[in-house]
C-alpha positions in Angstrom: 108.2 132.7 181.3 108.7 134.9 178.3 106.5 136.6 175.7 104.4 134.1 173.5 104.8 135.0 169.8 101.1 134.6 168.0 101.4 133.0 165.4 98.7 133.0 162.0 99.2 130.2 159.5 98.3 131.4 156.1 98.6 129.6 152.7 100.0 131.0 149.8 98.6 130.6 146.0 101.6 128.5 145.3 101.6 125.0 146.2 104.6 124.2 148.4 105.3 127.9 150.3 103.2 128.9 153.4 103.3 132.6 155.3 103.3 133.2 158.9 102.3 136.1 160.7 103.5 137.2 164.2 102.6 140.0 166.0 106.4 140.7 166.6 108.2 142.3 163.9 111.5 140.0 163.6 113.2 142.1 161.4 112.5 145.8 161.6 112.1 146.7 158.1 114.7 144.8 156.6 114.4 141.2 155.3 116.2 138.3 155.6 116.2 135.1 153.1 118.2 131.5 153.9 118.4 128.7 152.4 119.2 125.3 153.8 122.4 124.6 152.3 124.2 127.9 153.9 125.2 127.9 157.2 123.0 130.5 159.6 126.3 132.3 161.6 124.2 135.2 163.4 121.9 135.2 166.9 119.2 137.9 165.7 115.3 136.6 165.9 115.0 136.0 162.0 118.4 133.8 162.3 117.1 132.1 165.1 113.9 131.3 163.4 115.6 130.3 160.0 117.9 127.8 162.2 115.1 126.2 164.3 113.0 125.3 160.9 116.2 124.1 158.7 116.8 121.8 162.2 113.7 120.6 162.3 113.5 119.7 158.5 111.3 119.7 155.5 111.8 123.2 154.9 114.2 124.2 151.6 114.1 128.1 152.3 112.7 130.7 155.0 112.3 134.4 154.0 111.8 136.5 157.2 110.0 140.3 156.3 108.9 142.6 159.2 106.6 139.9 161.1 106.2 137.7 157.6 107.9 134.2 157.6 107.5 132.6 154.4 108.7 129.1 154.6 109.5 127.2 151.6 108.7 123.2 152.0 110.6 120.6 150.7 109.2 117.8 148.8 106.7 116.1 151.1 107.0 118.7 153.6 104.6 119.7 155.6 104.1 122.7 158.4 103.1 120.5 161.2 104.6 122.3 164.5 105.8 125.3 162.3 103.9 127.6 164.4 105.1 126.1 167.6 108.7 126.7 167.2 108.0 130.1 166.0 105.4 131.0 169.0 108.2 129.5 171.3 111.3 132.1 170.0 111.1 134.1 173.0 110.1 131.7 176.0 112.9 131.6 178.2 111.7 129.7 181.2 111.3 125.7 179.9 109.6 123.3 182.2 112.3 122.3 184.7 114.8 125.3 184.4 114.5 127.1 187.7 113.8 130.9 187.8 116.6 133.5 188.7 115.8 135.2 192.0 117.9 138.7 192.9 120.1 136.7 195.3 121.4 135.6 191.6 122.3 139.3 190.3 123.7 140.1 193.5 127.3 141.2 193.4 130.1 141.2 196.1 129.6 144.9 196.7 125.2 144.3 197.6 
């Protein structure tokens, strides 16, 4: 359960850095950029992105613009299940995690 993020997979003219478009702006109309070596301290979709790609490697730096992510591959890198974790940002409900009913939101007072 959750809202799919589509995701577009684009190359870029230079070798090495790939674009992808959502149709969910991630960052209003501000931009973030990260890099691997700095630590990612903030819970905000472009932080959460930037964090899922750095952990699952190959990836040097991630710039996040509106609904642009362009991803910056390490040597050897390549963008195999990119898209995936970026489609996935805002699916709550995994296989095997049971879904709240109102009895759980229910207070002493209901």
């Amino acid at each position: 359960m959750g809202q799919p993020v589509t995701v577009l997979e684009k190359q870029s003219a230079v070798p090495g850095v790939v674009r992808f478009e959502t149709n969910r702006a991630l960052t209003g109309t501000g931009h973030e950029a990260y890099r691997q070596d700095e630590e990612i301290r903030g819970q905000r979709p472009p932080d959460l992105v930037a964090r899922r790609l750095f952990e699952r490697g190959g990836v040097e730096r991630v710039h996040v613009n509106g609904n642009v992510i362009t991803v910056h591959l390490a040597r050897g890198g390549d963008t195999d299940g990119i898209a995936d974790l970026i489609g996935d940002l805002y699916t709550y409900y995994r296989p095997g995690v049971p879904v709240p009913t109102p009895e759980d939101f229910a207070t002493d007072e209901d």
